[in-house]
C-alpha positions as CSV (number, residue, x, y, z in Angstrom):
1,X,-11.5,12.8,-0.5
2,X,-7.4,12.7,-1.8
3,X,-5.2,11.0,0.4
4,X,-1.6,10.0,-0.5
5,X,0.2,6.6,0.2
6,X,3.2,5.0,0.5
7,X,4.2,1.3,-0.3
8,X,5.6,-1.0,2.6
9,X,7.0,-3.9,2.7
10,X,4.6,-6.4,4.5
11,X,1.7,-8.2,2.6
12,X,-1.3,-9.9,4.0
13,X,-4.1,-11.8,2.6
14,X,-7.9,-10.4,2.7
15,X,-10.3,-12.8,1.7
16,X,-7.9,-14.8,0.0
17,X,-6.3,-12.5,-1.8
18,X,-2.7,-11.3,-1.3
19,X,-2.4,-7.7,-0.6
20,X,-0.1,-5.3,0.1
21,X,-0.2,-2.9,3.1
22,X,-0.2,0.7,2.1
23,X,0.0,4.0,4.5
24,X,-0.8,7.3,3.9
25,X,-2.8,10.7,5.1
26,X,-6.1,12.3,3.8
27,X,-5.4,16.0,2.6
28,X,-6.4,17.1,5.6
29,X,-3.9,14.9,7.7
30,X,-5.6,11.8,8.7
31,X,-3.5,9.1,8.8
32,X,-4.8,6.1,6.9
33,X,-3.5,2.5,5.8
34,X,-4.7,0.7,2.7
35,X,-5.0,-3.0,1.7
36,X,-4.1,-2.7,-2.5
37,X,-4.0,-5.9,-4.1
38,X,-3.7,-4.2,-7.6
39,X,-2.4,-1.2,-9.0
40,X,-2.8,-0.6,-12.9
41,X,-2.3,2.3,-15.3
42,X,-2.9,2.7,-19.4
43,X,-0.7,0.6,-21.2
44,X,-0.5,3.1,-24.2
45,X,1.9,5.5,-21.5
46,X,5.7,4.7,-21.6
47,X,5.4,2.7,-18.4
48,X,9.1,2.2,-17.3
49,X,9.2,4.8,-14.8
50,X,5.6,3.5,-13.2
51,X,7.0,0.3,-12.8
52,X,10.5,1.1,-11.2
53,X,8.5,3.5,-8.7
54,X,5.9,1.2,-7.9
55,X,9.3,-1.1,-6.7
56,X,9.7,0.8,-3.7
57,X,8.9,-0.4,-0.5
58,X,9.8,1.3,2.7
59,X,9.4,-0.4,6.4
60,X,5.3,0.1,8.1
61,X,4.6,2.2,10.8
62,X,4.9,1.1,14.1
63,X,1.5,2.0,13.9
64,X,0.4,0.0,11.7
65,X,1.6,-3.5,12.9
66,X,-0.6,-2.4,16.0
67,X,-3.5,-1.8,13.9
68,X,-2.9,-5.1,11.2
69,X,-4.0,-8.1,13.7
70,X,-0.9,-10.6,13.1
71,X,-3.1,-13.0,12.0
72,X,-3.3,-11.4,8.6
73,X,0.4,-10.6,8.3
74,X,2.6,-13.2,6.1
C-alpha cells in the first residue's frame, strides 16, 4: 500500500510520546490520518531542502478533529 500525507499543525501524545497528526489518502483514495512521532532520512544527502519542507504545516481536517478524541490533542 502508498498513501501520501500532509503535515498539520496539531500534536498529540500516544503513549507518552509527542506526535504529530498527519493526513493523507491511499492511492486508491482512502482518506487516512497518521500519528508520526519521527521522520528521518540519510544524513550523507544534502538535507536542506528535507528540512525546510518538512517545516510546513497546514490546518487538520475538519475531519480529523472529529476523528482525534480531544483528550489526546495538546
Amino acid at each position: 500500500m502508498r498513501i501520501t500525507v500532509e503535515s498539520t499543525t496539531r500534536t498529540c501524545f500516544l503513549n507518552g510520546v509527542e506526535c504529530r497528526l498527519w493526513e493523507g489518502a491511499t492511492e486508491r483514495g482512502q482518506r487516512v490520518h497518521c500519528f508520526i512521532a519521527l521522520v528521518g532520512a540519510d544524513k550523507s544527502c544534502d538535507l536542506s531542502e528535507f528540512e525546510r519542507d518538512l517545516k510546513e504545516r497546514r490546518p487538520p481536517s475538519a475531519e480529523l478533529a472529529e476523528t482525534v478524541p480531544a483528550r489526546m490533542i495538546l
